[in-house]
C-alpha positions as CSV (number, residue, x, y, z in Angstrom):
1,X,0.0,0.0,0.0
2,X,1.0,3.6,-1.0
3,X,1.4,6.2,1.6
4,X,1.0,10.3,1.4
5,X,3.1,12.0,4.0
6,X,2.6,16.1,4.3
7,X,6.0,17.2,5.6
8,X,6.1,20.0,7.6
9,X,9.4,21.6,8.4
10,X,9.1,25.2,9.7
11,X,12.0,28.3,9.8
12,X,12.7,31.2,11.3
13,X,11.0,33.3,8.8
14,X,9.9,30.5,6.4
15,X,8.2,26.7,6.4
16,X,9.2,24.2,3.8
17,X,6.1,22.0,2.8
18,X,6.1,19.1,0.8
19,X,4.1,16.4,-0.2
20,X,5.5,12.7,-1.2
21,X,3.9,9.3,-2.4
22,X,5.8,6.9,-1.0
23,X,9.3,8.2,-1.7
24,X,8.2,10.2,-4.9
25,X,7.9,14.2,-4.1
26,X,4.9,15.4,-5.6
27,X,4.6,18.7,-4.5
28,X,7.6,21.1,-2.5
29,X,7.1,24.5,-1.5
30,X,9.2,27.3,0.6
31,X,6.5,29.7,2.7
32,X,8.4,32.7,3.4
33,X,7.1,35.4,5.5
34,X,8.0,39.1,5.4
35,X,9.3,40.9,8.6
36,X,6.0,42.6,8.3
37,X,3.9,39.1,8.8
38,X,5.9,38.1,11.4
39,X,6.3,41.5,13.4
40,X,3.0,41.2,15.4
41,X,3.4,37.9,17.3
42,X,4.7,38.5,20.4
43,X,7.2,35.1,20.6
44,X,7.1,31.7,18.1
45,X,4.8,30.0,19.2
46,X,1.9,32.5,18.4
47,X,2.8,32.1,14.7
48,X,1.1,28.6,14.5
49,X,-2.5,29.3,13.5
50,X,-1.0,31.8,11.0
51,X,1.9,29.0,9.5
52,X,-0.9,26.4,9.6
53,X,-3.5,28.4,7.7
54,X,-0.7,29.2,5.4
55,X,0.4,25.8,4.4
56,X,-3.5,24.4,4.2
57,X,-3.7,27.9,1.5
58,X,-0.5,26.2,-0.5
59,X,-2.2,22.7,-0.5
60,X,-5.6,24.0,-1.4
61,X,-4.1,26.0,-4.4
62,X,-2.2,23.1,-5.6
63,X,-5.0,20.9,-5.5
64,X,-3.9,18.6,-2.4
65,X,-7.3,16.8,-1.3
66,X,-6.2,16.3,2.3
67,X,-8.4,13.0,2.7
68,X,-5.8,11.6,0.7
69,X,-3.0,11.9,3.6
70,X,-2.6,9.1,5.9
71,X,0.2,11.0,7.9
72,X,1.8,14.0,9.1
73,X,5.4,14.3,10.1
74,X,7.2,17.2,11.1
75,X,10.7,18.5,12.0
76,X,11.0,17.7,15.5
77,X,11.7,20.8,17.4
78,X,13.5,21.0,21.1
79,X,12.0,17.8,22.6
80,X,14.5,16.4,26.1
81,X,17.2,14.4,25.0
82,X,16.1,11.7,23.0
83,X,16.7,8.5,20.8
84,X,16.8,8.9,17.1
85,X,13.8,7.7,15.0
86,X,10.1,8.6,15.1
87,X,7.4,10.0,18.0
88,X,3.9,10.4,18.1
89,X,2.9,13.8,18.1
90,X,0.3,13.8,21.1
91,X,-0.8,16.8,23.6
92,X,1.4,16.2,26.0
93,X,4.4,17.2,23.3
94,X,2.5,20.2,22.1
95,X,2.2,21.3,25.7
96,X,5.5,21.0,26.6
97,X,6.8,23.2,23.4
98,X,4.4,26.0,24.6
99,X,6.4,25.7,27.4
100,X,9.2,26.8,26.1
101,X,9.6,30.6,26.4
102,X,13.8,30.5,26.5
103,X,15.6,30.2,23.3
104,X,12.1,29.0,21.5
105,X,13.2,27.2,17.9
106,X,11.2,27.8,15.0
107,X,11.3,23.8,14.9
108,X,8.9,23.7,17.7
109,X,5.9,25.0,15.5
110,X,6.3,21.7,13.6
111,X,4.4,19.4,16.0
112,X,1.9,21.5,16.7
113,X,0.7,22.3,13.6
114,X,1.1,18.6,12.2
115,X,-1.4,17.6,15.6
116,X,-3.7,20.2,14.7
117,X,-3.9,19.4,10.8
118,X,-3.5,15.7,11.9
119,X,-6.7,15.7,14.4
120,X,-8.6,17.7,12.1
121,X,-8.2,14.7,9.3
122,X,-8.3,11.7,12.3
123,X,-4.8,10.5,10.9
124,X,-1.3,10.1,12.8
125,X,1.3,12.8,13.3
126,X,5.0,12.2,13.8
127,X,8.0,14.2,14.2
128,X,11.5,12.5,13.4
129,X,15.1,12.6,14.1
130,X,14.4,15.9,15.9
131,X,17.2,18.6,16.9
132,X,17.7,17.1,20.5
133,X,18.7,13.4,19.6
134,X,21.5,12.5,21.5
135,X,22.6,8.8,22.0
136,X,26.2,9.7,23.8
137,X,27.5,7.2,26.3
138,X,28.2,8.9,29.3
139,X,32.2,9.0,28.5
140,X,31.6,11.1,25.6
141,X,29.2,13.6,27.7
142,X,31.3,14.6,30.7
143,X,33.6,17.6,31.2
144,X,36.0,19.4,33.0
145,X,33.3,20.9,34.8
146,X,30.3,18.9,35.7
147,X,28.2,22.7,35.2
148,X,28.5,21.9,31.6
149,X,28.1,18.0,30.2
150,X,28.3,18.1,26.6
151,X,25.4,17.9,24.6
152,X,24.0,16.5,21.4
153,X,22.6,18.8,19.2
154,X,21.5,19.8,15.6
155,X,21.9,18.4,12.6
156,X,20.3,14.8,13.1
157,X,17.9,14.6,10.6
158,X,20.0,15.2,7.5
159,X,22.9,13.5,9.3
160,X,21.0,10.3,9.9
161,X,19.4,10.4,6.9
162,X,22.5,10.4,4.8
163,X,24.1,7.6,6.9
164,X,21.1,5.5,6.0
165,X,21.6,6.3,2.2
166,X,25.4,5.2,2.8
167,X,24.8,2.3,4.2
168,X,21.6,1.2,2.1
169,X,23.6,2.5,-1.4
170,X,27.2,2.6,-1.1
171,X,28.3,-0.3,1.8
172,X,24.5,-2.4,1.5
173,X,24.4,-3.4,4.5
174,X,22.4,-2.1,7.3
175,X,23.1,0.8,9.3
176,X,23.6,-1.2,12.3
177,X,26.6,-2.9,10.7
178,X,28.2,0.3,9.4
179,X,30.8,2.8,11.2
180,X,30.1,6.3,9.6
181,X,31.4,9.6,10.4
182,X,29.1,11.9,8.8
183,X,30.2,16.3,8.6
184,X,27.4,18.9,7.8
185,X,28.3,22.0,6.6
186,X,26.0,24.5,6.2
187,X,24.9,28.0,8.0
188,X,26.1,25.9,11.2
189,X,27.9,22.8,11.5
190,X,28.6,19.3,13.0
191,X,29.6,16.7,12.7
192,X,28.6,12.8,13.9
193,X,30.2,9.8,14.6
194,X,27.3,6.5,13.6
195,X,28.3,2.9,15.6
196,X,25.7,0.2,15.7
197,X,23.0,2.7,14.3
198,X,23.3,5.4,16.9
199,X,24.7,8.9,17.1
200,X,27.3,7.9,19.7
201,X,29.6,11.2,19.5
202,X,29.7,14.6,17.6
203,X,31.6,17.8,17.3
204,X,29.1,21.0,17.4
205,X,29.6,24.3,15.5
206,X,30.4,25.4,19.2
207,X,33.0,23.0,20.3
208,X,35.7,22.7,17.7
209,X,34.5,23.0,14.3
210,X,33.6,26.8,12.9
211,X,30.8,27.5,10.7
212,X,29.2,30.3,8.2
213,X,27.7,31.9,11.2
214,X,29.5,30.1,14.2
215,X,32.3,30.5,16.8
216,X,33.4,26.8,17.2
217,X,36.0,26.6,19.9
218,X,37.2,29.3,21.7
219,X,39.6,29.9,24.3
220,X,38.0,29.5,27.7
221,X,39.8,32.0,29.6
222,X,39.2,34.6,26.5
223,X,35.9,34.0,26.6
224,X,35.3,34.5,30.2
225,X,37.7,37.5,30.5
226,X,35.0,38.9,27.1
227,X,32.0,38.1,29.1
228,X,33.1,40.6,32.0
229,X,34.5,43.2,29.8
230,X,31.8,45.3,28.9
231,X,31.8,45.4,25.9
232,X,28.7,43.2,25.2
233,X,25.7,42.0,26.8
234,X,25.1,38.4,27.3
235,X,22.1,38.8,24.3
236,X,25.4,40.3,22.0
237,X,27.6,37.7,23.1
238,X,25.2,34.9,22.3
239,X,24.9,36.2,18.6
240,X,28.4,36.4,18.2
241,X,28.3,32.7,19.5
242,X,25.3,32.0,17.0
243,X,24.6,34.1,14.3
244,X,27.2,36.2,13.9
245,X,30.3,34.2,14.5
246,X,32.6,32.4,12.0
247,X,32.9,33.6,8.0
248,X,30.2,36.9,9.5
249,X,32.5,38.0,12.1
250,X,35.5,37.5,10.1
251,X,34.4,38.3,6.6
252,X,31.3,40.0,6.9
253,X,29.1,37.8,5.6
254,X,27.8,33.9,5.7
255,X,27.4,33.2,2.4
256,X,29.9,30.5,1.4
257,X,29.5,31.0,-2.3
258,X,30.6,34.8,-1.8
259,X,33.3,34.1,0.3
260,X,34.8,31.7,-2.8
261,X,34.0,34.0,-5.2
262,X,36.1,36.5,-3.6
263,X,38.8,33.8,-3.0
264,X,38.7,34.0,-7.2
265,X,39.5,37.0,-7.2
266,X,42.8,37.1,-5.4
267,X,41.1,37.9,-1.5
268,X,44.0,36.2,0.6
269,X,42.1,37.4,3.8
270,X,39.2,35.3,2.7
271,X,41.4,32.5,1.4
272,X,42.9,32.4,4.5
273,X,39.7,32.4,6.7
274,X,37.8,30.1,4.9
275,X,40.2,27.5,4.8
276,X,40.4,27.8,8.3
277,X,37.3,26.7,8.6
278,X,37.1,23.9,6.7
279,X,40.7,23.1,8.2
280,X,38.9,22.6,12.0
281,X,36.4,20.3,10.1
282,X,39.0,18.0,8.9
283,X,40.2,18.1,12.7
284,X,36.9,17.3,14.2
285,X,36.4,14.5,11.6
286,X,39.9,13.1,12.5
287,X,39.1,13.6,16.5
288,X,35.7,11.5,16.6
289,X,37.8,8.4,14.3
290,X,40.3,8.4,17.5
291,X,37.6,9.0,19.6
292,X,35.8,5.7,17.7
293,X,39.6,3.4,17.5
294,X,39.1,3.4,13.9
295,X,37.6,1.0,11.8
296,X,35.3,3.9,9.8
297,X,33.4,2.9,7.1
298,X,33.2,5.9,5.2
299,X,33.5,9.6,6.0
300,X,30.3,11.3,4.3
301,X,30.1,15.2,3.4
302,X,26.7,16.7,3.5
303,X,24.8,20.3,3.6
304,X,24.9,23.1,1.6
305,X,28.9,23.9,1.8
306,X,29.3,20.2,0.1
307,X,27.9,21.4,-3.1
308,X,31.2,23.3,-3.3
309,X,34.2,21.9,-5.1
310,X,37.1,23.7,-3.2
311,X,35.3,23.0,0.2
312,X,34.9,18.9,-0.8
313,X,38.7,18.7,-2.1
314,X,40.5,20.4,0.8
315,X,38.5,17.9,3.2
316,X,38.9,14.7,1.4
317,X,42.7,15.5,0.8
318,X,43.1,15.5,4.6
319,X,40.9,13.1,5.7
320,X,40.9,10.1,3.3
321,X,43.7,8.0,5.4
322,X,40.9,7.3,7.7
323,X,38.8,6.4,5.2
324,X,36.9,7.0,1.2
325,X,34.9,10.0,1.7
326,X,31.3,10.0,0.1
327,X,29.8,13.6,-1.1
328,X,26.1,13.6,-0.3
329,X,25.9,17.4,-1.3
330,X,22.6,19.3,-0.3
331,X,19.7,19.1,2.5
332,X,17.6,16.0,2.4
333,X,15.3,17.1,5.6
334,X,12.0,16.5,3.5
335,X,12.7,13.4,2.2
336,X,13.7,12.1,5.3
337,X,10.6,13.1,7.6
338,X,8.5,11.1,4.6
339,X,10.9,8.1,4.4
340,X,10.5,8.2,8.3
341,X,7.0,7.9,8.5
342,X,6.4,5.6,5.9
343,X,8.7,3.4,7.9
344,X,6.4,3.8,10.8
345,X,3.4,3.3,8.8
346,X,4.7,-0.4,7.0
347,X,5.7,-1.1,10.4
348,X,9.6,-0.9,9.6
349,X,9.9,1.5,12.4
350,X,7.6,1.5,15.3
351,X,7.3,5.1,16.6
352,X,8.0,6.2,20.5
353,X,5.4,7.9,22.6
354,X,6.4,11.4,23.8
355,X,5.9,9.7,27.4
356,X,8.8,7.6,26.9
357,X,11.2,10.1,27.2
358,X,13.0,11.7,30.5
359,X,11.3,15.2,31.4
């Protein structure tokens, strides 16, 4: 039996919506919203009536009878630490995204509007591989200071879903048996190290690695000594963290594609910065294959900085004595929320209740 999955996967000042049969994509539209729409909602959660009338106005104009869905799944937004795979979208989730008022993700929309279009059509709603997976043994979690365990965080949808494509195209064999380090590269980074199917270690865009619009690693002491110096508050501090770290803060800009273009025309400065960055990727890759004894599979670049040729070749020149690196250039976000949930639905995958996890 054939299944239709609506895909919702929501932004910061956009939502990505997409229908597929089976694996085939019949239908993919970007929502974006002007400054203006979004200017009168007092946090993110008030925009959800507003995002899900909008994406029931794109499936309505394209002709998208909604009695022919037999799912929803959504990008899971800022859940508790969790196990990869998929989870039931139920009230008890939705409820605890409205209460978070802290750091609120555009992600966390996502379940809430795929329960309410969901309910409305009395079929199921998932969300999958959301931002908070994080399968690290206790080993890889603890620091220096017990105040701050490390922390899994990110990428894991597009990560995951290009492990499974490695393993299922390239090694066929099942994830389970393969031993994967897979880098993202896009606005932000990370990068994650696959052992027995799980997400056992990674390397955030705050750790080690630098990205388009993030820090990485920084000097602890130089940090601390900035935080008391006046010069920022802790709201300007975080955006240089996030936001406006990385290429912004050295080049002036996150736009990867610019910043090689420039590199064309003879801009050292850029040169010099942007293979920096790419230069603490190869060292995170090369710290989780320690961290893992060896034995990797394949090394697999993914995001939007893997579309570039410069970017793949400085990598793969310093990183293929570990192992063959695999180019899986681009986002796959959509297609892996509908290969999810038809897993679910054949009963490949059996879904988690939101209960399950540790609140």
């Amino acid at each position: 039996m054939g299944y239709r999955i609506l895909v919702i996967n929501p932004g910061s000042t956009s939502t990505k919506v997409a229908v597929f049969d089976g694996e085939e994509r019949v239908l993919q539209e970007t929502l974006r919203y002007t400054p203006e729409q979004l200017q009168g909602f007092g946090w993110i959660m008030d925009q959800a009536s507003f995002r899900r009338s909008s994406v029931e106005a794109i499936l309505q104009k394209e002709g998208v009878v909604l009695s022919s869905l037999s799912a929803v799944c959504a990008r899971g937004g800022m859940l508790p630490p969790c196990r990869s795979g998929a989870y039931r979208v139920d009230e008890q989730m939705v409820d605890y995204m409205y209460g978070i008022v802290q750091g609120a993700h555009a992600s966390n929309l996502g379940c809430v509007i795929a329960y309410g279009m969901a309910q409305s059509l009395h079929i199921p709603a998932f969300v999958y591989d959301p931002v908070s997976v994080d399968e690290m043994p206790e080993e890889a979690r603890i620091t220096g200071l017990p105040e701050l365990p490390r922390r899994m965080m990110g990428h894991a949808l597009n990560t995951r879903a290009m492990a499974l494509r490695c393993a299922r195209e390239v090694l066929h064999r099942p994830l389970e048996d393969c031993r994967l380090i897979v880098l993202h590269m896009g606005g932000g980074a990370s990068v994650r190290l696959f052992i027995g199917g799980r997400m056992v270690d990674n390397v955030r865009d705050d750790e080690l690695l630098f990205a388009p619009e993030r820090c990485g690693g920084l000097d602890a002491e130089g940090l601390v000594h900035l935080c008391y110096s006046g010069r920022y508050t802790e709201k300007e501090l975080m955006k240089l963290v996030r936001g406006k770290g990385g290429l912004m803060a050295h080049l002036g800009t996150n736009d990867a594609v610019e910043v090689e273009r420039r590199m064309a025309a003879g801009d050292e400065r850029a040169r010099q910065v942007y293979d920096a960055m790419l230069y603490t990727a190869c060292k995170s890759i090369g710290a989780l294959a320690a961290a893992a004894g060896g034995g990797i599979d394949r090394i697999i670049l993914t995001g939007g900085i893997a579309h570039s040729a410069y970017a793949d070749h400085y990598i793969t020149k310093r990183v293929q004595f570990i192992a063959p690196v695999e180019v899986m250039a681009g986002e796959f976000e959509m297609e892996a929320l509908a290969g999810g949930a038809c897993r679910v639905l054949s009963g490949e995958e059996e879904a988690r209740d939101f209960s399950s996890l540790t609140l």
